[in-house]
C-alpha positions, -999 to 999 in steps of 0.1 A, spaced: -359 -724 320 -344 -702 292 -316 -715 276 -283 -698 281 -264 -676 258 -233 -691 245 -208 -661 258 -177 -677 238 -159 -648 217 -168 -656 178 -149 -645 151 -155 -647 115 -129 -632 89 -144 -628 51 -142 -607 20 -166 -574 11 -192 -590 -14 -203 -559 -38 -239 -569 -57 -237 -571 -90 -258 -538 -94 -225 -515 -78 -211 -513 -116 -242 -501 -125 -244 -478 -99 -212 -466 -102 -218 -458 -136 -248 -435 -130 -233 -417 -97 -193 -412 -113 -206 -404 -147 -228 -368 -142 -246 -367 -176 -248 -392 -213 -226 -363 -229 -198 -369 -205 -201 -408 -202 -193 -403 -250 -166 -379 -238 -151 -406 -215 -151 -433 -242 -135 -409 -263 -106 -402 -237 -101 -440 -234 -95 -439 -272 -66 -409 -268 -52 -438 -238 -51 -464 -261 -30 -448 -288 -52 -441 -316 -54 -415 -344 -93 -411 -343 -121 -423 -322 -157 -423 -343 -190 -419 -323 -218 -428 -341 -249 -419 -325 -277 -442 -344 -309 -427 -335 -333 -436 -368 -349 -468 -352 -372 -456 -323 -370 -495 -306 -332 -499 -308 -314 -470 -312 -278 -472 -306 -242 -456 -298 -209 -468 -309 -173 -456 -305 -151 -467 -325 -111 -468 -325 -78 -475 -343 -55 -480 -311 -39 -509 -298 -65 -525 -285 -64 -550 -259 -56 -584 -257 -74 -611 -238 -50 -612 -206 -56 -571 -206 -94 -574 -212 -96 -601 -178 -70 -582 -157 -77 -548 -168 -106 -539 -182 -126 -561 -159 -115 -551 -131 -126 -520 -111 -103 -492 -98 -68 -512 -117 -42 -488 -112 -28 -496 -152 -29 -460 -164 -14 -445 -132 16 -469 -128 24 -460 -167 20 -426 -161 40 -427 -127 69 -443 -146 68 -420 -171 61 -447 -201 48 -432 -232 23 -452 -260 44 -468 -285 33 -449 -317 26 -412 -303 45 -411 -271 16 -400 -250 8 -405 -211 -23 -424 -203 -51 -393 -196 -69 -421 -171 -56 -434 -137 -85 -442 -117 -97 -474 -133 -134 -462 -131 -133 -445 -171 -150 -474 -186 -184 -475 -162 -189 -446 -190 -206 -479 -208 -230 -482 -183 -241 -447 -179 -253 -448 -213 -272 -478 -219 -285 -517 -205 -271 -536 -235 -232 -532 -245 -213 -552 -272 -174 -548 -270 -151 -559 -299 -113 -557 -294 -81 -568 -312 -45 -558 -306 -16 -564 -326 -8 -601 -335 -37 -611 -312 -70 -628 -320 -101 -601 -313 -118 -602 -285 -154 -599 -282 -175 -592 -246 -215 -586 -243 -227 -573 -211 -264 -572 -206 -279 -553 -180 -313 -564 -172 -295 -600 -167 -267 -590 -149 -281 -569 -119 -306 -596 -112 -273 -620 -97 -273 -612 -58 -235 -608 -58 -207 -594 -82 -185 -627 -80 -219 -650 -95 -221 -626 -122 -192 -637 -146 -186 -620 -178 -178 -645 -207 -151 -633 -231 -149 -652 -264 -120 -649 -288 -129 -652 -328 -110 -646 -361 -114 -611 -369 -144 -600 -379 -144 -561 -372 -107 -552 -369 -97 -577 -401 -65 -569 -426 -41 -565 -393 -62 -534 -380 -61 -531 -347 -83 -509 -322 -116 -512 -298 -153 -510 -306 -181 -503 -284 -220 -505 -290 -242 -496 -269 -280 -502 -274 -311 -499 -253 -299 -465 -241 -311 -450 -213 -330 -414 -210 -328 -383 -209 -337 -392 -246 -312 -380 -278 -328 -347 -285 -312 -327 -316 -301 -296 -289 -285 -325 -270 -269 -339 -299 -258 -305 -311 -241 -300 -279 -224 -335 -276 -210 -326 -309 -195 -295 -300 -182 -318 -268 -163 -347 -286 -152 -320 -313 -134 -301 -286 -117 -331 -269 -86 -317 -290 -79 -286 -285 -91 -256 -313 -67 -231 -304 -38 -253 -314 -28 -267 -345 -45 -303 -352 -25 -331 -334 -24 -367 -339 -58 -375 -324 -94 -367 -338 -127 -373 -323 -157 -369 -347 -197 -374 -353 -213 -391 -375 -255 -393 -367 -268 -416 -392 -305 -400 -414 -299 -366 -393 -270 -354 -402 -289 -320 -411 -289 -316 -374 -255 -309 -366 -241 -297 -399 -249 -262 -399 -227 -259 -364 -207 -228 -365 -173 -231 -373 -151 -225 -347 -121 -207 -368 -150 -186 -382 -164 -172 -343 -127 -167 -337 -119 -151 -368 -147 -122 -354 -131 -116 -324 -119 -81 -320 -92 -87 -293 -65 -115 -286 -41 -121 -260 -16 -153 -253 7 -157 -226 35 -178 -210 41 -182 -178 74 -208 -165 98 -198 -141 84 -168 -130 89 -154 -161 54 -141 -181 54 -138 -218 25 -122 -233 15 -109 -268 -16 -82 -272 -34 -72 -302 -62 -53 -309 -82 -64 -347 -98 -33 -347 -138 -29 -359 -151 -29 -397 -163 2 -406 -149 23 -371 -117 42 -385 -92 29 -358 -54 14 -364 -47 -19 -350 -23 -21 -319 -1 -47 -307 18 -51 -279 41 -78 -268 61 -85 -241 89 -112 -224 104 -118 -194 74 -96 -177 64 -103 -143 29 -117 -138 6 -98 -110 -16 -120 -93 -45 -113 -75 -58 -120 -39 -60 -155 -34 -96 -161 -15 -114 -185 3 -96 -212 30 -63 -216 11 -53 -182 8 -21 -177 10 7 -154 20 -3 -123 2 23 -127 -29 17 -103 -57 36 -111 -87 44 -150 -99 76 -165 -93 91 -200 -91 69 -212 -67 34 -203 -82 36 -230 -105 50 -261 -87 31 -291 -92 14 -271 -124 41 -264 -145 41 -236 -175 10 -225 -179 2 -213 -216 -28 -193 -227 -49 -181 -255 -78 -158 -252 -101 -141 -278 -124 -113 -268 -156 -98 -279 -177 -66 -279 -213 -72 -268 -226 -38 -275 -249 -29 -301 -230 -2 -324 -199 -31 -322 -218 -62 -323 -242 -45 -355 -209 -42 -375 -195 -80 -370 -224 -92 -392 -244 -121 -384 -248 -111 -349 -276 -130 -333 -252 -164 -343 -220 -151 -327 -241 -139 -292 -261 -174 -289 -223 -196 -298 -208 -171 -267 -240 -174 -245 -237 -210 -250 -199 -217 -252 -185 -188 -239 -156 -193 -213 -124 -207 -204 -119 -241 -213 -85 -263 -196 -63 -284 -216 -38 -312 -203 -16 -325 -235 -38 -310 -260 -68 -335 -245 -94 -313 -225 -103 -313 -190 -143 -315 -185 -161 -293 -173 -142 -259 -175 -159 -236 -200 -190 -255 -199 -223 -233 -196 -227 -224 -164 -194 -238 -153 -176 -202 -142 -147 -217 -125 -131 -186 -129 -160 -166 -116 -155 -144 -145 -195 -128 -143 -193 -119 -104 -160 -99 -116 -178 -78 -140 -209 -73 -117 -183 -58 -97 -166 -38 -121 -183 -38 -153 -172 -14 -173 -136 -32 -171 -143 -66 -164 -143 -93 -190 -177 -120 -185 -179 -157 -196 -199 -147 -226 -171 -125 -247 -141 -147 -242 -132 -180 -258 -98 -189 -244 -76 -214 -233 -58 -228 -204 -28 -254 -217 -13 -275 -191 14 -304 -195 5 -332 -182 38 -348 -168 45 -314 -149 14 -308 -138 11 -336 -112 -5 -316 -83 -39 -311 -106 -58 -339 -100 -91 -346 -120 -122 -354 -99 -132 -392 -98 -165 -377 -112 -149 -365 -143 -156 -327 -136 -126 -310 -133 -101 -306 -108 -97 -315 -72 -99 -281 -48 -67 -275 -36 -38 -251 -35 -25 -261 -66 -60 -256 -87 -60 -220 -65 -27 -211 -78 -40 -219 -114 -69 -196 -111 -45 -166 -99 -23 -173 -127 -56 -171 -152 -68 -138 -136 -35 -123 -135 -34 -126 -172 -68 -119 -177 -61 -86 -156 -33 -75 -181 -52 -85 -207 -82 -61 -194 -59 -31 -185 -50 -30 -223 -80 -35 -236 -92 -5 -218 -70 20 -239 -89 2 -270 -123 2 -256 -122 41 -249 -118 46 -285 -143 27 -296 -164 43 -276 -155 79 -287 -166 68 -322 -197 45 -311 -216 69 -286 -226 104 -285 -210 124 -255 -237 125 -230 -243 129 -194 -246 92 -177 -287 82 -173 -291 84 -137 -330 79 -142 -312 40 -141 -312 44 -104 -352 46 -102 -356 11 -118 -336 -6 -92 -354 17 -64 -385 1 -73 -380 -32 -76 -360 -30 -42 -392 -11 -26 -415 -41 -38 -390 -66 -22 -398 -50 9 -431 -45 9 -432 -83 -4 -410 -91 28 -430 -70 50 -399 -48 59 -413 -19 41 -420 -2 80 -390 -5 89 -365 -2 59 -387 26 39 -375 53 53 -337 43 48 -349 39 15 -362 75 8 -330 90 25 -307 69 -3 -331 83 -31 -331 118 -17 -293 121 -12 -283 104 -43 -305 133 -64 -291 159 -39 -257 145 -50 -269 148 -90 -279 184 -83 -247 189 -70 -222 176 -91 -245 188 -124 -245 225 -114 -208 224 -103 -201 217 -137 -189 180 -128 -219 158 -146 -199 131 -172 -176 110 -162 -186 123 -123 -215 114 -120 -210 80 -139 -195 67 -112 -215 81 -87 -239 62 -99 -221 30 -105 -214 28 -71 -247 32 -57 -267 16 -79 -245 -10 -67 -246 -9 -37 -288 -4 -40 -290 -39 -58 -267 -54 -32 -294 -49 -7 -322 -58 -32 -299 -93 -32 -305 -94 6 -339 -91 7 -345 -111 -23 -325 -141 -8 -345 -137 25 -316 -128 48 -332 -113 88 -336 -82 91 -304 -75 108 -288 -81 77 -310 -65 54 -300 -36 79 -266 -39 75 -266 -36 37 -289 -6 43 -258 9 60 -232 0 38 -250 24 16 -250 48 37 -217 52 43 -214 51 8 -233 80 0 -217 99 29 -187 94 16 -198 112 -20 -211 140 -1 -178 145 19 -161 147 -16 -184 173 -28 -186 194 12 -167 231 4 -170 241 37 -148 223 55 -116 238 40 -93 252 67 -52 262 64 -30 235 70 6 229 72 19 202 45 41 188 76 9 181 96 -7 166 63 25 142 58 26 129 95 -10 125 92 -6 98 61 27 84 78 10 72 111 -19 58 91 5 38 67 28 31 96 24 -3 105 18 -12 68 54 6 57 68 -23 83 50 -50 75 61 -47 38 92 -36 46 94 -3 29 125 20 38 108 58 36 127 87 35 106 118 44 129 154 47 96 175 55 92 159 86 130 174 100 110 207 86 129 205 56 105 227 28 69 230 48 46 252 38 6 260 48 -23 261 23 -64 259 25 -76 228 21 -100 198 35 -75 179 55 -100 147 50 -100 149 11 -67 155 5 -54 128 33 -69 104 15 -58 113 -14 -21 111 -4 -31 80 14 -39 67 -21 -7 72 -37 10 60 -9 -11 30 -11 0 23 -49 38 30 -44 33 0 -17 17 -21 -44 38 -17 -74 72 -21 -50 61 -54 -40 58 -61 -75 91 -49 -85 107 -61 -59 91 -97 -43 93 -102 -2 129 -109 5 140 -139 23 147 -139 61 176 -117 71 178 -100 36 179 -64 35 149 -46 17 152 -32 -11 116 -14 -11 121 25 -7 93 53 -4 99 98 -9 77 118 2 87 153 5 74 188 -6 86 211 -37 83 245 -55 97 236 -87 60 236 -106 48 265 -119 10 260 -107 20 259 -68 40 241 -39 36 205 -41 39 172 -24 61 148 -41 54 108 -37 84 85 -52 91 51 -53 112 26 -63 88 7 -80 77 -2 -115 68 33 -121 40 39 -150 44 18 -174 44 45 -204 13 49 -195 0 87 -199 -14 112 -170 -45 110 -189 -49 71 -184 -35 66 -152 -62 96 -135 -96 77 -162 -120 60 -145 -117 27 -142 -84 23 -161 -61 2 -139 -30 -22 -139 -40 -38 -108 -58 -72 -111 -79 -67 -80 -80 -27 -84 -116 -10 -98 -94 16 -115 -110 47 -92 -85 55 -69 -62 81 -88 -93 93 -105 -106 105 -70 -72 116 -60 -76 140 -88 -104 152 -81 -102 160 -45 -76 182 -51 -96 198 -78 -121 206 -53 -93 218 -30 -82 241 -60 -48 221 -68 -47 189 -90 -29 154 -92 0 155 -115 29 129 -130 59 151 -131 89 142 -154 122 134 -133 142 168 -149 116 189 -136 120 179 -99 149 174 -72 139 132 -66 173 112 -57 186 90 -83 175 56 -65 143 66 -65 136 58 -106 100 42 -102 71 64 -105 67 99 -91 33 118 -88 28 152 -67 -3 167 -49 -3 203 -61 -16 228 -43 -29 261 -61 -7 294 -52 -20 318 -29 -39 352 -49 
């Protein structure tokens, strides 16, 4: 007979018992690369108070090559060592830094409050010596070895023995903390990856600021030849043909602008500086967006604090780059350190700005835009952060970067923002750069048929060439049909530039979806995108469609469109034509022209929220919109559009109607550009009237803009 199963309840109560391999795997899986496991050690220097923190990177014995850092700070005594240092996940740093309490000699907060900085050691090697002293303390000395260690079943049977010894490394009352590190583990210490770790621990402090009280250098014993021909940083800077620093606390946005000018290009240097400006922030995306805010305030930076930056800005093409000397030195230091980097105390924040680290997403901006955009690889700038405001940024336990949340999105609006200011000066610049550097030519729309091709060997590759070919053909045919249009209506240049920019944009958007191996559905719907695309060019350029209109019909048109959105934003408009107050008919497409209005109603809404910020529950808005008719021009009756808003900036009708020119940070800089041009086609024009020459009431003292129409013959 089978003996019975005890069914009495059991309980056992006992402790988690980590193996003694943990450290070491915590050390490989917190620690992403050797680089960053130096740059850890160096950080845990800046914590302890010293003035400089030496790696030496001993790489001339093939058996036992070696890494030390080496420090002046306080090091630690034998209590801290047992109750700190070996213990995992201590909270030290972060109680210091909660209470506020600053290092004795240079009054800094601890970078560190995880506990899990020092399993750096154990990233980079099996063998680690540690020598230690603080101030009226014996030193301290700790050897940890690896291959010994992990072979204990359990962490509490693998004791660590500290021994305490007159000084022999820290001796004449020095004080600080040494750490060797031998029988390293790969990738092995190759001279590109010693290149680049020194470029790393040399940028712990922060190059765009004077020196501080903390320096992190290099020394690589036999090869010093491999890093001492590294470009000097106030050298690449010193090249730089643009720079722009900013200020942003309290809602208020500082910002100075200046413009180096190019040797050898006859241009005069421009600067432009302003305070108390607002910052423009652009659309917040992904999960966290949030309420659709436009310009900084107060709130933008809670739990961040002032945000200071300092950008410099290249030129990548050839007639520029030819005339900065040394060129193929300054493109391979921006292909390879190009970027943003972030800044907390003057200490940096890994990884931002690394190589292929676009937290900004600073490349997909100029796909999008390119002519305007600034990419990773022609900026070296700055983010600066202090690091008793800035409580709501929280670095990674993995060392690389911040945590994702609202305050880190807020950050990256505040970037752009500037970065779009930056941009929309720049542009004034770049145009007359250009007029010296190229030849006035017609845009090379032969750049569509490269694209064409590769798109049509995607699909035959994919098999979708049946079905997607002849969608393909109609794109080609209606894009030259365009070309021949627009070239023997006279408009070829700037025209047809961005004709093409948009559809060769829109053709390698659906190379990406067939490339990426997206259904056929999808495929399809890029095809169609296109389409409409296209369609839309050919509307603008349709002369048959013109028919006699009444400007009252055209106005109620554009008010019920912009209805809801006038509510929404709470936007007081004022429009006298509609109680029949000055109509009058002319011939013109009602589709071009609608949209045009609908355009510069769409800016007035933009630039009054920027003025003037949401108001608070049970305020009264203060956003107001005109739109009424005049006769006052010479050229023809006209359709006034005023605002309230921040009006244009000094900026002139010539810039403000450009391609691509734009004080929006999410705008492509197209819009007014087409505006003119539709009514060009309709036989009127887009123009920027001074307040003296029209009847506009006084409150209205933002920007005004008018939709002439030519007078009848």
């Amino acid at each position: 007979m089978a003996e019975e199963l005890d069914n009495d309840p059991v309980e056992v109560s006992r402790p988690f018992r980590p193996r003694a391999r943990v450290l070491q795997l915590l050390g490989d899986e917190l620690i992403g690369s050797p680089r960053l496991a130096v740059f850890e050690l160096v950080k845990n220097a800046y914590d302890a108070d010293a003035t400089r923190a030496v790696v030496t990177l001993d790489l001339q014995s093939d058996d036992q090559p070696t890494i030390t850092v080496e420090d002046d700070g306080e090091g630690m005594t034998l209590d801290v060592l047992q109750d700190v240092w070996l213990v995992p996940g201590d909270d030290h740093r972060q109680r210091q830094r909660a209470r506020g309490q600053r290092s004795p000699v240079h009054h800094r907060l601890p970078l560190g409050e995880k506990g899990l900085g020092r399993f750096a050691v154990h990233k980079l090697g099996n063998q680690i010596k540690l020598t230690t002293r603080a101030q009226e303390a014996k030193e301290c000395f700790v050897e940890i070895d690896w291959n010994e260690l992990i072979q204990k079943p359990y962490l509490d049977e693998a004791p660590v023995t500290i021994r305490t010894r007159p000084p022999e490394v820290f001796a004449d009352g020095r004080t600080g903390t040494r750490i060797e590190v031998s029988e390293l583990r790969p990738p092995a210490w190759t001279r590109g990856e010693v290149r680049r770790l020194c470029n790393q621990i040399t940028s712990i402090c922060s190059p765009f600021q004077e020196r501080g009280d903390f320096l992190a250098t290099l020394q690589v014993p036999g090869n010093e030849h491999w890093i001492e021909d590294l470009p000097d940083f106030a050298a690449i800077i010193g090249r730089s043909i643009w720079k722009f620093s900013f200020l942003l606390d309290q809602g208020k946005f500082d910002w100075s602008y200046e413009f180096f000018g190019v040797s050898g290009l006859n241009l005069d240097s421009r600067t432009v500086t302003k305070d108390g400006d607002r910052l423009q922030l652009p659309t917040a995306s992904g999960r966290r967006r949030r309420k659709d805010r436009v310009v900084a305030d107060e709130t933008t930076i809670k739990g961040i604090g002032p945000v200071l930056g300092e950008f410099y800005v290249y030129d990548r093409d050839r007639p520029v780059l030819q005339r900065l000397g040394d060129t193929r030195l300054l493109a391979t230091y921006l292909d390879e350190y190009g970027g943003i980097r972030v800044y907390r105390d003057g200490i940096r924040v890994y990884n931002y700005g690394e190589q292929g680290d676009d937290w900004l997403g600073l490349d997909l901006r100029r796909v999008n835009v390119p002519t305007r955009r600034i990419s990773r690889n022609i900026i070296l700038g700055a983010v600066h952060l202090s690091l008793d405001q800035s409580d709501a940024m929280i670095e990674k336990t993995n060392r690389e970067g911040f945590v994702e949340n609202d305050a880190l999105g807020r950050l990256r609006q505040i970037v752009l923002g500037a970065l779009g200011t930056l941009e929309s000066e720049r542009q004034t610049d770049k145009q007359r750069i250009r007029r010296l550097t190229e030849p006035p030519s017609d845009p090379v729309t032969d750049g569509l048929e490269t694209p064409i091709a590769e798109l049509r060997r995607e699909l035959q590759r994919h098999e979708l060439g049946e079905t997607l070919e002849p969608v393909v053909a109609r794109i080609q045919r209606q894009f030259r049909e365009m070309q021949e249009t627009l070239l023997a209506a006279g408009m070829s240049g700037l025209n047809l530039a961005v004709v093409f920019h948009e559809v060769e944009r829109g053709v390698r958007v659906l190379y990406q979806a067939i490339v990426e191996g997206k259904d056929l559905e999808a495929a399809a719907i890029q095809a169609q995108e296109l389409m409409r695309i296209l369609d839309g060019f050919a509307t603008l350029l349709r002369r048959d469609s013109k028919k006699q209109h009444t400007a009252q019909h055209l106005v109620n048109q554009a008010r019920t469109f912009n209805l809801l959105r006038l509510r929404h934003h709470k936007v007081q408009l004022e429009c006298p034509l509609m109680e029949g107050d000055g109509d009058f008919e002319a011939t013109f497409s009602l589709s071009l022209v609608l949209g045009a209005l609908n355009n510069l109603i769409d800016n007035a809404l933009y630039w009054l929220r920027v003025r003037w910020p949401d108001p608070d529950p049970g305020e009264s808005p203060l956003r107001r919109l005109y739109v009424a008719t005049t006769d006052d021009l010479a050229d023809g009756p006209a359709i006034l559009v005023a605002d309230n808003g921040v009006g244009f900036q000094e900026d002139s009708p010539a810039d403000v109607t450009r391609p691509f020119f734009t004080r929006k940070p999410d705008g492509m800089g197209l819009g007014l550009y087409y505006a003119n041009l539709a009514m060009e086609l309709n036989g009127g024009r887009l123009a920027f009237p001074k307040r003296q020459e029209v009847d506009v009431p006084a409150v209205y003292d933002g920007a005004i803009a008018a939709l002439v129409f030519g007078r009848k013959t």
